[in-house]
MIDREN-861276 format. One record per residue: residue number from 0; y, x, z of N, C-alpha, C, CB in turn. Coordinates in steps of 0.001 Angstrom, whole numbers. Each point is the difference from the previous one (the first is absolute). Glycine has a CB too. Example, Ala and Ser with C-alpha at 12.3 -4.5 7.8 and 13.67 -1.06 7.14 Angstrom:
% MIDREN-861276
> 0,-5690,13190,7800,1190,-890,0,1200,900,0,-1173,-1892,1246 $
> 1,2223,1542,-1966,1190,820,60,1090,-770,730,-628,1184,-2145 $
***
This chain:
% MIDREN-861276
> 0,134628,58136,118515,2,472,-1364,560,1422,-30,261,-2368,-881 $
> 1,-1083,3272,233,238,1334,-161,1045,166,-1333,-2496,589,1172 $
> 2,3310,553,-1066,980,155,-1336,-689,739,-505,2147,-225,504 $
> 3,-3066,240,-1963,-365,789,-914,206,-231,-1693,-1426,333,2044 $
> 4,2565,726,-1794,1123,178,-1092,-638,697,-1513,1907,421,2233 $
> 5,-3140,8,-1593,-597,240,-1713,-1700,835,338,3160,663,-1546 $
> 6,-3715,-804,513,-1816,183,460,-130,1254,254,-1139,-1593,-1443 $
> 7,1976,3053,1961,-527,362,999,-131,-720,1384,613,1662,-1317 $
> 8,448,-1885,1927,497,-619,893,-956,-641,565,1886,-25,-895 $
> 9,-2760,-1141,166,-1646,-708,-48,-826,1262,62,347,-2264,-1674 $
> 10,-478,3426,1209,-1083,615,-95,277,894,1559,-434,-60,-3119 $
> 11,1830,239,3735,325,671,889,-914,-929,1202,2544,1112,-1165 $
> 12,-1637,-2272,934,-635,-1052,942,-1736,-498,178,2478,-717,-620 $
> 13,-2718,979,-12,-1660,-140,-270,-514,1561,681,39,-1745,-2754 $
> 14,374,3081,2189,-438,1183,493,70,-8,1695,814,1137,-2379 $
> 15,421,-2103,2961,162,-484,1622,-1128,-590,680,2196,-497,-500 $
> 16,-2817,-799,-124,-1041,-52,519,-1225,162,771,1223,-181,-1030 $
> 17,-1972,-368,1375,-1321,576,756,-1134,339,-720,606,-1249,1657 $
> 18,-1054,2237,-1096,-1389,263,-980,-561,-1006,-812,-624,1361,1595 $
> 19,506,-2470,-568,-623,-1214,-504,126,-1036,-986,-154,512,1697 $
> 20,1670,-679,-1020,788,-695,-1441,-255,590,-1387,1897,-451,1485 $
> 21,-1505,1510,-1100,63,1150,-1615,-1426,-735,-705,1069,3153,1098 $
> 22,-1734,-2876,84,-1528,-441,-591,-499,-936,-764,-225,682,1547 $
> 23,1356,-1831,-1030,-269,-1542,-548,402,-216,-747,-170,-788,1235 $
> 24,1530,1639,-1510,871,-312,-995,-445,1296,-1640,2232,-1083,2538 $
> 25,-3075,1629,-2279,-594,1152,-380,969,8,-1734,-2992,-173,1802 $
> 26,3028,-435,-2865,430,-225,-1042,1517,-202,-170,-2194,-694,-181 $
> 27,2784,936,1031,1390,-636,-456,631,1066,-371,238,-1871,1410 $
> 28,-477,3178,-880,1217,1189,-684,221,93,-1442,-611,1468,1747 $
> 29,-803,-1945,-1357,26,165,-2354,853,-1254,-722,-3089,867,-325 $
> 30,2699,-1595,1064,972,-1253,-841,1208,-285,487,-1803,-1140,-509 $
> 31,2320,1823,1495,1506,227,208,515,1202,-949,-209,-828,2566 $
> 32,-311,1533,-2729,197,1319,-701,275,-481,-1443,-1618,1545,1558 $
> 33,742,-2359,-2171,-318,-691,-997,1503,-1242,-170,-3149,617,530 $
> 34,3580,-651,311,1111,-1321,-153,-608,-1108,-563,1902,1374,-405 $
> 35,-3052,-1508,925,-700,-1961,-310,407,-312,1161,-2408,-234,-1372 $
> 36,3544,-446,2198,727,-384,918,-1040,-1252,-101,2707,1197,-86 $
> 37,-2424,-2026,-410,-936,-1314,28,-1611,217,568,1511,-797,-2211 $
> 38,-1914,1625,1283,-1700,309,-61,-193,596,1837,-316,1084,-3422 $
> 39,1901,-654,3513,-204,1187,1089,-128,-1407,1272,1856,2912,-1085 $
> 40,-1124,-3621,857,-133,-1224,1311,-847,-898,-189,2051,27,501 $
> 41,-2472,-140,-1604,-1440,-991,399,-1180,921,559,464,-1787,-2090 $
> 42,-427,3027,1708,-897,1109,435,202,-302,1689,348,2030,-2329 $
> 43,520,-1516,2794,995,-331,1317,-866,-1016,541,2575,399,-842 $
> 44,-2672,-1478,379,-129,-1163,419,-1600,-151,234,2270,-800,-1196 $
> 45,-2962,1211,-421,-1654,-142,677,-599,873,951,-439,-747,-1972 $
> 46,947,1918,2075,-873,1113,1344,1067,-747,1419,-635,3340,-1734 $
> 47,1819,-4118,1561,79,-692,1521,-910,-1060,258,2281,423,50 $
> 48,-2783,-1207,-1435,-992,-1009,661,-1279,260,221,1178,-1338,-866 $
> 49,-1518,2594,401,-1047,594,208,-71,403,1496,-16,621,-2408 $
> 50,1362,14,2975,-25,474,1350,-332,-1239,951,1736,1930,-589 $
> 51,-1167,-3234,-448,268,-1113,1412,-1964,-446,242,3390,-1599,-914 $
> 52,-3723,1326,-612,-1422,-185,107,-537,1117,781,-135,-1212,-2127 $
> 53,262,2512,2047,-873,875,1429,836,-266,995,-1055,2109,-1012 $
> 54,1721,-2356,1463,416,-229,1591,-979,-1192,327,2805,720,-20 $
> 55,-2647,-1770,-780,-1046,-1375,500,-1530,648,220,1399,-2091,-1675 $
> 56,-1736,2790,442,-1698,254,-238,320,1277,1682,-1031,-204,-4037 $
> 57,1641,1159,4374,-23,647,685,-51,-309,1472,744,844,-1856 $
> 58,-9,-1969,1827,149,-643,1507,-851,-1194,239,2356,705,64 $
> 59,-3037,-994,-1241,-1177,-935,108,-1002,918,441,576,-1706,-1795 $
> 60,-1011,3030,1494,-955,697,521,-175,609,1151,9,44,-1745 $
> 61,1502,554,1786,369,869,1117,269,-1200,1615,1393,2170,-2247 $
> 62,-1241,-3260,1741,552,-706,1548,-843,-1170,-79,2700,667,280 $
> 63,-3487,-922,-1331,-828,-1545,359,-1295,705,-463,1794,-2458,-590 $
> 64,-2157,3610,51,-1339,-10,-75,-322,-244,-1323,-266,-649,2184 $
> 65,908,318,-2758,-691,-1093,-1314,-958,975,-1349,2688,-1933,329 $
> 66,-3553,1163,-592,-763,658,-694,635,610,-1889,-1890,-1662,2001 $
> 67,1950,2711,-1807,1054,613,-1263,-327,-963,-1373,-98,2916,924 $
> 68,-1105,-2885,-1377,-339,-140,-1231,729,-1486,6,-2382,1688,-355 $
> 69,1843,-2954,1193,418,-899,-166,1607,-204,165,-2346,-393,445 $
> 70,2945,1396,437,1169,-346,-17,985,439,-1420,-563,85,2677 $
> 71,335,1100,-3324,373,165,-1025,-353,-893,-1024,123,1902,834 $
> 72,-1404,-2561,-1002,151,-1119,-1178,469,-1501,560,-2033,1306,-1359 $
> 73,2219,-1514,2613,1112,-1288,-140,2065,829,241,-2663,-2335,1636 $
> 74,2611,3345,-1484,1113,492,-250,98,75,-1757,-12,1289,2585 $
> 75,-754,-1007,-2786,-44,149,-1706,673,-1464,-967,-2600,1645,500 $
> 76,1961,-2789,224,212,-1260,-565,1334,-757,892,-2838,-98,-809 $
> 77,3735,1022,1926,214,-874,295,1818,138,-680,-2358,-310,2159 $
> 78,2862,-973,-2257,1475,433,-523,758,202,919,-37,-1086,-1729 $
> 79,846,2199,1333,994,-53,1624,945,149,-1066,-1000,1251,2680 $
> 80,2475,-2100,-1629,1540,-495,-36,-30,1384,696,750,-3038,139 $
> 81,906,3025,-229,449,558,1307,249,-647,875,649,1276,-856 $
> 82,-361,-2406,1029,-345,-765,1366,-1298,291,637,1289,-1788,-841 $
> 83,-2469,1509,-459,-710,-3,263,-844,1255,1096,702,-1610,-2060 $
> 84,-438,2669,1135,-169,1355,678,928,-57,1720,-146,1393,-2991 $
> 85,1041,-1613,2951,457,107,1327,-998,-1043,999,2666,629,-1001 $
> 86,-2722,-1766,788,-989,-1164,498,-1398,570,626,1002,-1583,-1957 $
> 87,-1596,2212,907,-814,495,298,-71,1412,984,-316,-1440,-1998 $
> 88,1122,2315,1303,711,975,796,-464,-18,1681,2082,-332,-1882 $
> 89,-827,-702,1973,-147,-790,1710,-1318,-151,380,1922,-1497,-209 $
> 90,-2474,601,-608,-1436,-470,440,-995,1150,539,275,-1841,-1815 $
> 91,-587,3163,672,-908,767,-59,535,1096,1358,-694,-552,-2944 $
> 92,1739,784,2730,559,1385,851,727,-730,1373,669,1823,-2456 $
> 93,-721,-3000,2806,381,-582,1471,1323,54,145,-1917,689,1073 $
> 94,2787,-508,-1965,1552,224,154,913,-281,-1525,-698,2020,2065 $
> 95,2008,-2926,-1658,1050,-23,-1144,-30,1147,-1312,1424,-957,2071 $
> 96,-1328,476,-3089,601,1526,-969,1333,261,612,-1023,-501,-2587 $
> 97,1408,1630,2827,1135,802,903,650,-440,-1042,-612,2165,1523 $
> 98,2263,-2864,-1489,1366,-404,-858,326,1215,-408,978,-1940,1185 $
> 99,-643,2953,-619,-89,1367,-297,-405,617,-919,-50,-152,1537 $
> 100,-1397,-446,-2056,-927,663,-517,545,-604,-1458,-2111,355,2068 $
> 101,1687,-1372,-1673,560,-1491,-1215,1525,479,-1037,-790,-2325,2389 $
> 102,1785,2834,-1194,995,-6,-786,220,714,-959,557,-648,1446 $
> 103,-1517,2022,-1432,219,1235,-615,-726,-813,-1261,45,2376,2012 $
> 104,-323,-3211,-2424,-542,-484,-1264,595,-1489,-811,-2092,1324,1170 $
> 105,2728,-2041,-282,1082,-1218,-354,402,427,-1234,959,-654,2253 $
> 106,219,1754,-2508,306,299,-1187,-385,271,-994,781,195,971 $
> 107,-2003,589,-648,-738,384,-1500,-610,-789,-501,-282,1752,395 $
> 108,-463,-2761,509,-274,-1349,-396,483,-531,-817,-381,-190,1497 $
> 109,1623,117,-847,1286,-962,-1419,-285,780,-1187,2478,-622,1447 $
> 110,-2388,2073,-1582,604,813,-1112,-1649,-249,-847,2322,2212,1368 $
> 111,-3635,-1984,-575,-1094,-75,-722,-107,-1489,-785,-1050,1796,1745 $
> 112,1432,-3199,-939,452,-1121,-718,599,-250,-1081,-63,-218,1583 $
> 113,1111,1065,-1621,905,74,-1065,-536,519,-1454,1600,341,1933 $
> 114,-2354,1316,-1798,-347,95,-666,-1573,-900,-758,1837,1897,1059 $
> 115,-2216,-1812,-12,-1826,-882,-595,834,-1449,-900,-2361,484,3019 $
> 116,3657,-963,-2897,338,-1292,-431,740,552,-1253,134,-1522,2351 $
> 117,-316,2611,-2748,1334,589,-1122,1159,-408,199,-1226,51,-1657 $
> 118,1644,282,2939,1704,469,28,298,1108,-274,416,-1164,1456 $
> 119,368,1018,-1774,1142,1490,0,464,893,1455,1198,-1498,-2050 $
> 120,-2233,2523,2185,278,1008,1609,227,899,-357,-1246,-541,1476 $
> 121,2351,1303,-710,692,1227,-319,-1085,1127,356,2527,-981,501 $
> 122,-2857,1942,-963,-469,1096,-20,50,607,1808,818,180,-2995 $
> 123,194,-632,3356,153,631,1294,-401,-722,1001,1617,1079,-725 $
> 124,-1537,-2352,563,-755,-1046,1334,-1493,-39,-595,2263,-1957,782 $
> 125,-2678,2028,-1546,-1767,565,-192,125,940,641,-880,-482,-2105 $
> 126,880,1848,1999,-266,1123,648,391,-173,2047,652,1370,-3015 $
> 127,509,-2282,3200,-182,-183,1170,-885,-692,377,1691,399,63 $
> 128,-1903,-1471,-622,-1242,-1234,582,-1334,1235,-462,1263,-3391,-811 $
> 129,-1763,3748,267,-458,1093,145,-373,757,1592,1265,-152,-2333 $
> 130,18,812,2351,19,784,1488,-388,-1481,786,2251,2383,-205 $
> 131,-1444,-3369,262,-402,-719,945,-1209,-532,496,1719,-138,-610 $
> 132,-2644,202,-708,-1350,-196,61,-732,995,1164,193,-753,-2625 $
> 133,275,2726,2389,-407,503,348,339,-169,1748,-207,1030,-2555 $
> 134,1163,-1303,2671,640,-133,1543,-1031,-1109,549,2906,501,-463 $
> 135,-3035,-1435,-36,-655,-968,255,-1545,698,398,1680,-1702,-1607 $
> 136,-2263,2230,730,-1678,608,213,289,1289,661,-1325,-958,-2259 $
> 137,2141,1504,2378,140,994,1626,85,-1162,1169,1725,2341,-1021 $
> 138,-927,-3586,964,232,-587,1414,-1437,-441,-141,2758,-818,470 $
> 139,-3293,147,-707,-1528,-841,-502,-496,1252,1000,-228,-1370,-3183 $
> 140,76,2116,2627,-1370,1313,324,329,214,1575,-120,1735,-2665 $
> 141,1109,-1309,3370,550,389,838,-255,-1662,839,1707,2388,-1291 $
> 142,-1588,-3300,983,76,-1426,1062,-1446,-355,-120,2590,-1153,-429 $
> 143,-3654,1539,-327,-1676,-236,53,-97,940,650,-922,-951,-1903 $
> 144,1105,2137,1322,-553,871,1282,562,-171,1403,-340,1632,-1663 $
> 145,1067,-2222,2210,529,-194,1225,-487,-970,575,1679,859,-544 $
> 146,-2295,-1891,-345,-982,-1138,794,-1065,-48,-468,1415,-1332,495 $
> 147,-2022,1551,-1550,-1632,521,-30,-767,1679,-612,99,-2859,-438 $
> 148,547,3414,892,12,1574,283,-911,450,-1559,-93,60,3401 $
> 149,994,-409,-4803,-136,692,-1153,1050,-389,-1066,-2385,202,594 $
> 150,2759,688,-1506,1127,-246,-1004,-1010,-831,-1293,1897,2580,731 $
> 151,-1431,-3607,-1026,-836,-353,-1063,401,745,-1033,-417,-2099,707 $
> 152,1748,2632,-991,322,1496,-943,-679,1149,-34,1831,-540,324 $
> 153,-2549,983,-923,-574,1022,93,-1897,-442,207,2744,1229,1011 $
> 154,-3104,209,-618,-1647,-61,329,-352,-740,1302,-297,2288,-1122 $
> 155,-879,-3398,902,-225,-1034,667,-1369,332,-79,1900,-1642,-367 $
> 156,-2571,2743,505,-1255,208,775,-372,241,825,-149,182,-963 $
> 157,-844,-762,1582,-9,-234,1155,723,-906,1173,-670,1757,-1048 $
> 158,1158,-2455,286,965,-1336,611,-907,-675,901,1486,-549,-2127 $
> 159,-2491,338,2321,-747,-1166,1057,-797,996,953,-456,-2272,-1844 $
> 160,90,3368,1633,-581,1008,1357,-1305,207,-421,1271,-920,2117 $
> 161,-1717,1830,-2220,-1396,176,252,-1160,-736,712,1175,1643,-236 $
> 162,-707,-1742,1362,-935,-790,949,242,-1474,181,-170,2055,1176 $
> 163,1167,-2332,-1383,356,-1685,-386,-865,-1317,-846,2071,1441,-37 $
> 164,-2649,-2208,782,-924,-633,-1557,871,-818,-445,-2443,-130,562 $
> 165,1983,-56,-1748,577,-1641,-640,-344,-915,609,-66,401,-1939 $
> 166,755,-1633,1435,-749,-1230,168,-643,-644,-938,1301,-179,1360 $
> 167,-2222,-874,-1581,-611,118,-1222,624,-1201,-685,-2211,1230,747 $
> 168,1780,-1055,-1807,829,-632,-1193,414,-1384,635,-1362,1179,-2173 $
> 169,364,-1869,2523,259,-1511,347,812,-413,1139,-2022,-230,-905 $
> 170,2725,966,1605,845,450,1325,1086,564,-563,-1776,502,1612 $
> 171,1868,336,-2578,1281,-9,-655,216,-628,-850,159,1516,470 $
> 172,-434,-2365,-1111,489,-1229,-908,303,-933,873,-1308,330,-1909 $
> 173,904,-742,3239,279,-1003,899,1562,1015,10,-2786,-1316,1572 $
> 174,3286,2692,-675,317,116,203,1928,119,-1009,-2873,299,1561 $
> 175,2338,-219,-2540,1026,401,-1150,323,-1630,-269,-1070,2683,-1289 $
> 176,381,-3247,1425,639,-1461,-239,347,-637,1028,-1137,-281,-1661 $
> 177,1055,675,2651,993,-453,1409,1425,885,-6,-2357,-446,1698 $
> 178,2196,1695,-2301,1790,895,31,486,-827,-1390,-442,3242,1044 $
> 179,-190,-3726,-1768,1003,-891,-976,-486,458,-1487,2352,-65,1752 $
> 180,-3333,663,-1996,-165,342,-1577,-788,-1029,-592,56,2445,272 $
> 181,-241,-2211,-1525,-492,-1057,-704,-1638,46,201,2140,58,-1731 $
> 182,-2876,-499,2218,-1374,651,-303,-995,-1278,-407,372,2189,1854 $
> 183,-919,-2221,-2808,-1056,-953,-92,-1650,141,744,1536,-213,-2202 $
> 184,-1324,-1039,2578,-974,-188,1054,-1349,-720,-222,1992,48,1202 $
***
């Protein structure tokens, strides 16, 4: 957990970032700037599940082949936990979610809980769970690219290669429902 004592501090910490992040997170200066602390962490929250959904759609293409179109519409339908996402995680990318990775988001978790349930959160543990979000989608970007060579943060063109084919639809629906997604058959 990062100490950020007031919304520069968040906007300092965000300007730290990677190109990429910045990228993902593209909207937040304004609504930190803005003091919607709340608005600002559920914001937080949908461009990380957005990142987690392209790491799956990314490493479904980039390391199994899988045919894009279909994989984005059973990614589309499918629900992910955060268990869930890690589960799968494992499955798609051949390795644990790094504890590491995990931890930088434990807290904000709680703090995003708190608020989505209308508790009462101090102004200052939003803006950290906040940063923590961001720590979290720098480690994310930095641990995909280290085992399937792209940041799902940022620009993801060209993720499967030029010369690479797909597989065709009916080979990746076999295949997406053997790593564990929901797929109707």
């Amino acid at each position: 957990m990062v100490d950020i004592p007031n919304y520069r501090a968040l906007i300092r910490h965000y300007d730290a970032k990677s190109e990429g992040v910045r990228w993902q997170f593209w909207g937040l200066p304004d609504l930190i700037e803005q003091g919607f602390n709340e608005a600002t962490l559920a914001y937080s929250f949908l461009r990380l599940e957005q990142a987690q959904n392209r790491t799956l759609y990314g490493a479904l293409l980039r390391l199994h082949r899988a045919d894009s179109a279909l994989v984005r519409r059973i990614l589309d339908r499918q629900h992910l936990t955060r268990q869930g996402f890690r589960e799968l995680y494992r499955n798609v990318l051949g390795r644990a979610f790094p504890p590491a990775v995990a931890a930088a988001l434990e807290s904000a978790e709680s703090a995003r809980d708190r608020v989505v349930h209308g508790k009462n959160v101090p102004a200052r543990a939003m803006r950290e769970a906040v940063a923590d979000v961001l720590d979290h989608a720098e480690a994310l970007n930095d641990e995909v690219l280290r085992i399937a060579g792209f940041r799902p943060c940022g620009d993801m063109r060209g993720i499967r290669g030029s010369r690479r084919v797909a597989l065709d639809k009916r080979t990746t629906k076999w295949l997406m429902k053997g790593l564990g997604f929901s797929v109707r058959t």
